[in-house]
C-alpha positions as CSV (number, residue, x, y, z in Angstrom):
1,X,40.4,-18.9,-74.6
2,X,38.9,-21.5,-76.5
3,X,42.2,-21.8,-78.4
4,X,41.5,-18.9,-80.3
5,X,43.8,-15.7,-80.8
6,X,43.6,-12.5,-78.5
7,X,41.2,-10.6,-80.7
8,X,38.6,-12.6,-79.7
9,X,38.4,-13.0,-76.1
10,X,37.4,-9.2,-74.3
11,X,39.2,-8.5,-71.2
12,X,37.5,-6.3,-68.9
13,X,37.9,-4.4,-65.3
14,X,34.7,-3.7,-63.5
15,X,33.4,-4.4,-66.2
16,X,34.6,-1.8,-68.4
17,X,37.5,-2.1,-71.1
18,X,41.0,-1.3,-69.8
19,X,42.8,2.1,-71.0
20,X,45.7,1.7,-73.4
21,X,48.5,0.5,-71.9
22,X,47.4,-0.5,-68.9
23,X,48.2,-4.6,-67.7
24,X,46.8,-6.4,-64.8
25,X,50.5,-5.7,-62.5
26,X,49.0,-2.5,-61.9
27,X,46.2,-3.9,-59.7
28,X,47.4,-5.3,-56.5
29,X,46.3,-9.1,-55.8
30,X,44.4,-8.4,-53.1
31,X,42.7,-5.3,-54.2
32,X,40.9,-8.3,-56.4
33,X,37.3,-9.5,-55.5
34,X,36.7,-12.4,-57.9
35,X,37.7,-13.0,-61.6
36,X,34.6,-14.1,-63.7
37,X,35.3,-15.8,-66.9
38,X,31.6,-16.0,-69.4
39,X,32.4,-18.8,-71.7
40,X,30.2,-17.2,-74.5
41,X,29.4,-13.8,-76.2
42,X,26.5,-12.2,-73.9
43,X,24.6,-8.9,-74.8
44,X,25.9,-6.6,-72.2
45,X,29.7,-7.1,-73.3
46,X,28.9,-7.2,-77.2
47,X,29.2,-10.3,-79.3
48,X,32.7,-10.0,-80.7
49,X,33.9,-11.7,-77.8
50,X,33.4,-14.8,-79.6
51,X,36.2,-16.8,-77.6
52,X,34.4,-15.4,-74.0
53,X,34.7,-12.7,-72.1
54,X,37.4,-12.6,-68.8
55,X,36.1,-10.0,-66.6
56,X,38.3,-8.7,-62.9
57,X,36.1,-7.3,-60.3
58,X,37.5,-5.4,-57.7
59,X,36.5,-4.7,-53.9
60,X,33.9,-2.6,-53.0
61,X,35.1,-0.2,-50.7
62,X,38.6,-1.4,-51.2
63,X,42.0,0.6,-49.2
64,X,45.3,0.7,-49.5
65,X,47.4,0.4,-46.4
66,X,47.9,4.2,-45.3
67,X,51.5,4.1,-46.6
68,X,53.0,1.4,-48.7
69,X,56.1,1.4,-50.1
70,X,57.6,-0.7,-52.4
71,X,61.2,-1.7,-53.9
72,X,61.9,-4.3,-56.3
73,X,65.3,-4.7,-58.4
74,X,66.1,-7.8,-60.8
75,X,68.9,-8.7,-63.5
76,X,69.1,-10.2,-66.5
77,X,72.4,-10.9,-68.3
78,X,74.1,-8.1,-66.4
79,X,71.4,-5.4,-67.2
80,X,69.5,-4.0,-63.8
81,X,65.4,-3.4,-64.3
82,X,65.0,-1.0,-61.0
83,X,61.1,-0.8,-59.9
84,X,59.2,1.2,-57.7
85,X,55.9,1.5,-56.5
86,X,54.1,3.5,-54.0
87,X,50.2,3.6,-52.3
88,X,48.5,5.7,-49.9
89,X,44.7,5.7,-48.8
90,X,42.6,7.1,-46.3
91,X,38.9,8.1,-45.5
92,X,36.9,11.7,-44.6
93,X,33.3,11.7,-43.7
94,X,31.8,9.6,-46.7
95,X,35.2,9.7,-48.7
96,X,37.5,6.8,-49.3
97,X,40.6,7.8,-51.4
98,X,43.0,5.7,-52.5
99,X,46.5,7.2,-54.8
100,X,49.2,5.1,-56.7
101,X,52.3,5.5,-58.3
102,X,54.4,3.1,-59.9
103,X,57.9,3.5,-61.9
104,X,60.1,1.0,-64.0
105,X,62.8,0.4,-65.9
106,X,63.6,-2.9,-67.7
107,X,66.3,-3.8,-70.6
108,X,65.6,-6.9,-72.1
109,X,69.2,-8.0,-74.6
110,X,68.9,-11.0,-76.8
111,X,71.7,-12.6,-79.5
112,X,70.7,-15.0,-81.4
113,X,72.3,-16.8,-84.5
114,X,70.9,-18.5,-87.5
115,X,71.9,-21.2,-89.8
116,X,70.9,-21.4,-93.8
117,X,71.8,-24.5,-95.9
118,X,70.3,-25.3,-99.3
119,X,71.4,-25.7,-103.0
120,X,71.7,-23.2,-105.5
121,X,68.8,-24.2,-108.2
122,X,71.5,-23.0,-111.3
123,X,74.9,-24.6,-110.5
124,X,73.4,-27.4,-107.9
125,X,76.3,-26.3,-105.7
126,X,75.9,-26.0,-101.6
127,X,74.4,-22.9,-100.8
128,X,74.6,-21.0,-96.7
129,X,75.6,-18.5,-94.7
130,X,75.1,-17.7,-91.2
131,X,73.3,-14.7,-89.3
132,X,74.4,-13.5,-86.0
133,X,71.9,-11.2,-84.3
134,X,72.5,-8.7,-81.4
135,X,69.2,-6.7,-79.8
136,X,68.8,-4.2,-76.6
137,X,65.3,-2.6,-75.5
138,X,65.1,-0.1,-73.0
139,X,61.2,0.3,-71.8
140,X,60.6,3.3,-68.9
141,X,57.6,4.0,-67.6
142,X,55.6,6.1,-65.0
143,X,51.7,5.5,-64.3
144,X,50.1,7.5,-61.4
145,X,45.6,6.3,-60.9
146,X,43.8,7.3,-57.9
147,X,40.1,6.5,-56.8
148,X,37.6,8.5,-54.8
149,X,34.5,7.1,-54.2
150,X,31.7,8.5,-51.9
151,X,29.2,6.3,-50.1
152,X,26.1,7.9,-49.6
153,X,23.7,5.4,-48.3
154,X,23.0,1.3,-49.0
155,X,23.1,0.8,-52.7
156,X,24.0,4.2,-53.6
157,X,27.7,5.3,-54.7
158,X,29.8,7.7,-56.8
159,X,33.2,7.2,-58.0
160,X,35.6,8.9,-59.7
161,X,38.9,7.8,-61.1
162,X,41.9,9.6,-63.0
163,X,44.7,7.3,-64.6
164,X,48.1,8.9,-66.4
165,X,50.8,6.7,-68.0
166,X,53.9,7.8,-69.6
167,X,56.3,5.5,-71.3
168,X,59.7,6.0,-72.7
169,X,61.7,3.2,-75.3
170,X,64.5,3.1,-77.2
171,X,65.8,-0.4,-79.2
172,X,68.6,-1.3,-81.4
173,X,69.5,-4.7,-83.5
174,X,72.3,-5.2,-85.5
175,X,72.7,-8.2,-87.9
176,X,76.0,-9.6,-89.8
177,X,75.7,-12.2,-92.1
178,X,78.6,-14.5,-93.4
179,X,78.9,-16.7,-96.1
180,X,79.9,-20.0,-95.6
181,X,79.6,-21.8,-99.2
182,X,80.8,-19.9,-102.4
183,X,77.5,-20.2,-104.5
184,X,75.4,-18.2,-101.7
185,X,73.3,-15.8,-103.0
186,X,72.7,-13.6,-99.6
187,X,70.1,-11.0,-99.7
188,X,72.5,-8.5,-97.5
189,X,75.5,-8.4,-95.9
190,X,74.8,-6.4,-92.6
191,X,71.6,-4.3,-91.3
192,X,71.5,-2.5,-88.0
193,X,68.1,-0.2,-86.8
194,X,67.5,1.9,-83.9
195,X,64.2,3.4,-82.9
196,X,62.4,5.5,-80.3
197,X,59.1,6.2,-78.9
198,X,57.9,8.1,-76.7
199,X,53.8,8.4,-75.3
200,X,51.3,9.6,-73.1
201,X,48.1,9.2,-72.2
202,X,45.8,9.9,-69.4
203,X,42.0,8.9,-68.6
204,X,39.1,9.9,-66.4
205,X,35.9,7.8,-65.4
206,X,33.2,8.7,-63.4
207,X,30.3,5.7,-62.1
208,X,27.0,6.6,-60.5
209,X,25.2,3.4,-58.5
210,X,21.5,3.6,-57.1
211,X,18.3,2.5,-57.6
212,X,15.2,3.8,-59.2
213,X,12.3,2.0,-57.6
214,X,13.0,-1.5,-57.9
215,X,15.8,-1.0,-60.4
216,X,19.3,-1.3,-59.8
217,X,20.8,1.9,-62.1
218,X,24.6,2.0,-62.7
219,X,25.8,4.9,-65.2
220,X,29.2,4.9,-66.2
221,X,31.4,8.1,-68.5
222,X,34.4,8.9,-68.7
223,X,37.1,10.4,-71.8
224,X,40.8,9.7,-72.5
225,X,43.7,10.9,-74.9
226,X,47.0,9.1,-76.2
227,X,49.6,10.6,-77.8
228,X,52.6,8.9,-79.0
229,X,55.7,9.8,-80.9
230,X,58.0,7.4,-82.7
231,X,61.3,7.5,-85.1
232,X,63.6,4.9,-86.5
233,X,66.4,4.5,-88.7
234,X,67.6,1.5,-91.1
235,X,70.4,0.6,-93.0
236,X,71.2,-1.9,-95.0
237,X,73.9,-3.7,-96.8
238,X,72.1,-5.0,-100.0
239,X,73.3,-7.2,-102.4
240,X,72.2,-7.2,-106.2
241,X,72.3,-10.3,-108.2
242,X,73.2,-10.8,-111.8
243,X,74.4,-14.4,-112.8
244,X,76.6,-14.6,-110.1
245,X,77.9,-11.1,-109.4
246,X,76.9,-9.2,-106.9
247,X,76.4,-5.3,-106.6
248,X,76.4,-3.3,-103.2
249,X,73.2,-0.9,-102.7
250,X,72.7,1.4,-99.6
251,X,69.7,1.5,-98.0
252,X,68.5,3.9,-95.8
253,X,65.1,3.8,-94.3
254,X,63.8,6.7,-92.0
255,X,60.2,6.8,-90.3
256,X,58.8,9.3,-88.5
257,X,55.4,9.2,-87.0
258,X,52.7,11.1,-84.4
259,X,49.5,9.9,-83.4
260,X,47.1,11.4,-80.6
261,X,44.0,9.6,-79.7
262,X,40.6,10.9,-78.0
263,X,37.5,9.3,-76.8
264,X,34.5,9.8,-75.1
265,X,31.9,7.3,-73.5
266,X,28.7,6.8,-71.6
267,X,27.1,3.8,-70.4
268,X,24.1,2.9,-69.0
269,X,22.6,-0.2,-67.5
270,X,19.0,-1.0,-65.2
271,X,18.3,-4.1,-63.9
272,X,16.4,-6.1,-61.8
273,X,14.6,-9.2,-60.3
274,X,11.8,-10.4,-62.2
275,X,9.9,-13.7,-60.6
276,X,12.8,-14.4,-58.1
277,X,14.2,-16.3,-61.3
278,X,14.5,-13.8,-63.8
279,X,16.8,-10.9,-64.0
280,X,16.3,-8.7,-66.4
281,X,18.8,-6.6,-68.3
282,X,18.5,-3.1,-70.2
283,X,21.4,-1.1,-71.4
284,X,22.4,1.7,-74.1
285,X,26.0,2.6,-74.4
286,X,27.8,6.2,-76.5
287,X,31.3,6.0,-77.6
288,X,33.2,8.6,-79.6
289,X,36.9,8.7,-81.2
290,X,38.9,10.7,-82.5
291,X,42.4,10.1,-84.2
292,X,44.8,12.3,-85.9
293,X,48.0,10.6,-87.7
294,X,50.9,11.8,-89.5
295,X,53.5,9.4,-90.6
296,X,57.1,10.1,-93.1
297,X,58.8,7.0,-94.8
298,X,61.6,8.4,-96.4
299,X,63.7,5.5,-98.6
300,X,67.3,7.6,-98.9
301,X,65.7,10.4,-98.1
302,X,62.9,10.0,-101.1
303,X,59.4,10.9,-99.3
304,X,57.2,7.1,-100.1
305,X,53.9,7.3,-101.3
306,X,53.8,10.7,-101.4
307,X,50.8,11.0,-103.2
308,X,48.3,10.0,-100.3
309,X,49.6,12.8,-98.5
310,X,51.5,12.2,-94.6
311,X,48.1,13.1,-92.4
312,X,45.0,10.8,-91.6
313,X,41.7,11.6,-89.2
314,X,39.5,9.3,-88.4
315,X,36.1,10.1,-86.2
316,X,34.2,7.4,-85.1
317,X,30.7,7.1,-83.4
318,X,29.1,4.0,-82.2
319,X,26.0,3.1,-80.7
320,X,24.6,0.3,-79.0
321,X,21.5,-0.9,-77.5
322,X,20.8,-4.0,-75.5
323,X,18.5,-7.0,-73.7
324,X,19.3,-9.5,-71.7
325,X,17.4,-11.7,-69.4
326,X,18.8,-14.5,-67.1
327,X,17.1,-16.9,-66.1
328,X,17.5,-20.1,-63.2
329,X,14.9,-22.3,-64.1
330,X,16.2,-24.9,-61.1
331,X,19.5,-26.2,-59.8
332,X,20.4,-27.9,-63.2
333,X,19.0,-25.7,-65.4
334,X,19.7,-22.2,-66.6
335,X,19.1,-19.9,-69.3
336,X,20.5,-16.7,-70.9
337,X,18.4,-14.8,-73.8
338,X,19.4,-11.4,-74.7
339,X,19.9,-9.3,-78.1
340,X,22.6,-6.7,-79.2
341,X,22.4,-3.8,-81.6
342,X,24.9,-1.6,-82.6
343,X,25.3,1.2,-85.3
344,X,29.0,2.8,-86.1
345,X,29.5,5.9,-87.9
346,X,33.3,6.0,-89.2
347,X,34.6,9.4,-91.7
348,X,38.0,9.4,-92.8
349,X,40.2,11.8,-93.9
350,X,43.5,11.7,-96.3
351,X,45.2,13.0,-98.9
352,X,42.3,15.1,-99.5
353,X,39.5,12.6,-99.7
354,X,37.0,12.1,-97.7
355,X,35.4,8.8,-96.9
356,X,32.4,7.7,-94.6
357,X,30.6,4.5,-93.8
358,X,28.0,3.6,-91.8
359,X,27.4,0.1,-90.2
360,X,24.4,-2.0,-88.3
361,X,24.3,-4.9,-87.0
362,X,21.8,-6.9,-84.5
363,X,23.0,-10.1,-82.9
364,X,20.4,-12.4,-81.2
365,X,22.3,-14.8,-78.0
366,X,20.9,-18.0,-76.8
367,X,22.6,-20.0,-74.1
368,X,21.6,-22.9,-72.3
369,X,23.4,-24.7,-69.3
370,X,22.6,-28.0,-67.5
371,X,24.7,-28.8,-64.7
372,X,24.3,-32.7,-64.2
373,X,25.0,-32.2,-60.4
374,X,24.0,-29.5,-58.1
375,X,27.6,-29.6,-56.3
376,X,29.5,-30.5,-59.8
377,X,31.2,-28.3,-61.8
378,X,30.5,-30.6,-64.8
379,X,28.3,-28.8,-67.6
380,X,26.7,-29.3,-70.8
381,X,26.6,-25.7,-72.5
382,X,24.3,-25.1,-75.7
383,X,24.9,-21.7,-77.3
């Protein structure tokens, strides 16, 4: 948005922030409500999304058909990427349950080729070589959500919903270089890598809405974990330079690496109608994490950086507290005041050491909106 990088626009569902790994395929179009995009940084989403903030809401009270089943199969430059995806819902008493599954496979080759010229700054001669480069992914994955939500009266509602993923890949890429002008100093002559990763993660949230006299109370909590698994191998071909002779070195480059993930959350929002044209906004929100790291570099088999050990932990804690207060003043004019605070707590582990920091921050938000025409969608925003 705005022009500006990812990092800076938040992208939420209901909004909360999606899981790790999930994407927006994995919500059916018509399970979709509205999308609201807010153009500016507000209180209730935090004021890092500088960019905006791009929020999906889904249907209340939203079903599945009883039994949907679905089939898809594509190809791309003779490679097959099978999918599958299945839905069932249904009701009892106050209970609407919905259950998904979706599986996929997809291989995505590419070749490419590459073309250096240039002049060799001691002899002036031509200088060049071409690179020819040959890639295959191979991406599987599984995801399995559901959502139970009880209806107990107007206003008043209790949802709970579990979400696992699993996710499977394994790459290769070879390149081959040739020479095409005798005073070419190449960096390599060949390099070829293969990796593979493997993850899993799964997440549970739970969302209370009702009211508390005249306030409308949502209170949202929920946890996760992700653990993922990857190794890869490198070789190279290099090419050592002295005047212009060349010695062959070996490389070999093996990396090994685990990391597992948890979290914990709570969030609570009131609000309400003040004056018919105020609504008022009051929110505190708990997050905890957890991660656990251990990563091996090993150049021909010599362990790198050895010294700051092969395990990291991090624990984070964060804090926030918020404001907000909307506010239609008439048809062309509206108003949005609100203020942010947040405190984090971060203490590191490695090699040993032991490092902790602690952060605070409190961001004030002003925006103003005139709309020159009660049926336009022409505005003049002030932020």
């Amino acid at each position: 948005m705005r022009g500006m990088g990812g990092g800076y626009t938040r992208f939420l569902v209901d909004g909360e922030p999606v899981p790790p790994g999930f994407t927006i395929d994995n919500i059916p179009i018509d399970q979709v409500e509205r999308i609201e995009i807010l153009r500016a940084p507000v209180a209730e989403y935090g004021a890092g999304a500088i960019a905006g903030t791009i929020n999906i809401v889904l249907r209340e009270g939203f079903q599945f058909k009883n039994n949907d089943l679905r089939l898809g199969l594509s190809t791309e430059r003779g490679y097959w990427r099978p999918n599958i995806s299945w839905s069932r819902s249904g009701q009892q008493g106050l209970l609407q349950w919905n259950l998904s599954a979706n599986a996929s496979r997809n291989q995505t080759p590419d070749e490419s080729r590459s073309i250096v010229e240039g002049v060799d700054l001691e002899s002036g001669l031509p200088s060049g070589w071409t690179t020819r480069n040959h890639s295959l992914g191979v991406r599987e994955s599984v995801n399995v959500s559901a959502r139970l939500n009880w209806r107990f009266g107007p206003g008043e509602s209790l949802m709970v919903s579990p979400f696992i993923l699993f996710n499977q890949s394994d790459s290769q890429q070879r390149s081959d270089l040739s020479v095409t002008s005798p005073a070419s100093r190449p960096s390599y002559l060949w390099n070829e890598g293969h990796s593979q990763s493997d993850s899993g993660s799964g997440r549970f949230m739970l969302a209370y809405t009702g009211k508390w006299g005249d306030w409308k109370v949502n209170v949202r909590g929920g946890g996760g974990m992700n653990r993922a698994h990857g190794r890869s191998r490198y070789q190279e071909d290099r090419l050592l330079w002295n005047g212009s002779q060349s010695t062959e070195q070996a490389v070999t480059v093996d990396d090994q690496s685990t990391t597992e993930d948890r979290s914990l959350n709570l969030k609570t929002k009131v609000n309400r109608v003040v004056a018919e044209d105020h609504v008022l906004l009051l929110g505190w929100d708990v997050d905890t994490g957890h991660r656990l790291e251990d990563r091996r570099t090993l150049n021909n088999g010599v362990l790198q950086l050895a010294d700051f050990g092969t395990q990291l932990s991090a624990d984070t804690r964060k804090f926030s507290y918020y404001a907000q207060d909307d506010w239609t003043l008439n048809p062309h004019w509206s108003m949005n005041l609100g203020y942010r605070l947040e405190t984090v707590q971060v203490q590191s582990q490695w090699g040993g050491q032991t490092v902790q920091s602690d952060y605070k921050a409190g961001t004030p938000l002003f925006h103003l909106a005139y709309r020159l025409d009660e049926k336009s969608r022409d505005v003049i925003r002030l932020s």
